[in-house]
C-alpha positions in Angstrom: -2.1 -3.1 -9.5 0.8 -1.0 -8.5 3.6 -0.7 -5.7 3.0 1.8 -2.8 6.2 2.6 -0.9 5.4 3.2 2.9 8.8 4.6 4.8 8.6 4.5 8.9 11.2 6.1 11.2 12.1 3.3 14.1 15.0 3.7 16.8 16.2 6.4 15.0 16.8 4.2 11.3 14.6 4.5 8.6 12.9 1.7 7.1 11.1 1.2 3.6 8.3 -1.0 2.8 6.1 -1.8 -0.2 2.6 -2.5 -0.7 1.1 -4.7 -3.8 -2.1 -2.3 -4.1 -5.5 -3.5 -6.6 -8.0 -0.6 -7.6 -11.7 -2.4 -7.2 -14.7 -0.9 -8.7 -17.5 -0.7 -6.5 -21.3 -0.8 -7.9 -22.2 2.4 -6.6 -19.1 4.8 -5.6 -15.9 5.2 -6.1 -12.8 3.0 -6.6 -11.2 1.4 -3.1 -7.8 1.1 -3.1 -6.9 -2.5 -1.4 -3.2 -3.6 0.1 -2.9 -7.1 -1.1 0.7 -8.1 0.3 3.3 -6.3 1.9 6.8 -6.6 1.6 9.9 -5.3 3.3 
């Protein structure tokens, strides 16, 4: 698991948010990346 910083322009001020992000191994391909909570 790891933190993924998203940052978003609105109304002219930017704002920061994180993701918790967990690497799952799938049976036949590769590893999906999946957002498990965000936070602000």
């Amino acid at each position: 698991m790891f933190l993924r910083p998203h940052s978003r322009n609105k109304d002219g001020k930017d704002h920061t948010y994180s993701s918790l992000v967990e690497t799952v191994r799938t049976p036949d391909g590769p590893r999906q990346k999946l957002s498990v909570i965000w936070a602000s």
